[in-house]
Residue, then its C-alpha position, 0 to 999 in steps of 0.5 A: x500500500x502507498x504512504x502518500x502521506x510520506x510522499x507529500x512530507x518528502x516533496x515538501x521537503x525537496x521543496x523547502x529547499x528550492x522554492x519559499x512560498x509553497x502553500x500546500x502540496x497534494x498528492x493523489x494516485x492514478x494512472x496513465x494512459x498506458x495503464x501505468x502508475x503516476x503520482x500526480x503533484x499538485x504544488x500550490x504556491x503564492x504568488x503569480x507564474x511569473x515569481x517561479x524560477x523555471x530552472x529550478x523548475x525544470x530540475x525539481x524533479x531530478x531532485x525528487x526522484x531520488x528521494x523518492x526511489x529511497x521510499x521503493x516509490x516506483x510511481x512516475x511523478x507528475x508535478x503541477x505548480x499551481x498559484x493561489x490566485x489561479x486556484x481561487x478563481x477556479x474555485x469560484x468559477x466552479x461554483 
């Protein structure tokens, strides 16, 4: 069985390193559509897409697979950077 609470603590914690307005981070399982298994990211920050530094983005997850492998974790992760704001008006026009 997968501990997504140990694998949320983990990217938070990859995360603290990299990134300094992290709000909250939420994991789920799925699949792919070849059936395989992917943990997708969601990585909720304050601020705009601008405030993000893509070359730190573009290596996070060279950072967290490692981490990752040492909890025998063999699901792909998917990470999705997400702002507050962009969440909010989401959840305003779903409502």
């Amino acid at each position: 069985m997968r501990d997504l609470a140990s694998v949320k603590r983990a990217v938070k914690e990859t995360l603290t390193r990299q990134f300094s307005r992290v709000s909250d981070v939420q994991v789920r399982e799925d699949t792919d559509s070849d059936g395989g298994e992917v943990l997708r990211i969601e990585v909720i920050f304050d601020g705009t897409s601008r405030d993000l530094d893509a070359k730190k983005l573009a290596g996070f997850i060279g950072h967290l697979q490692p981490r990752l492998e040492q909890m025998h974790e063999t699901a792909l992760p998917l990470v999705y950077f997400i702002s507050s704001a962009e969440l909010s008006r989401n959840k305003r026009a779903s409502a």
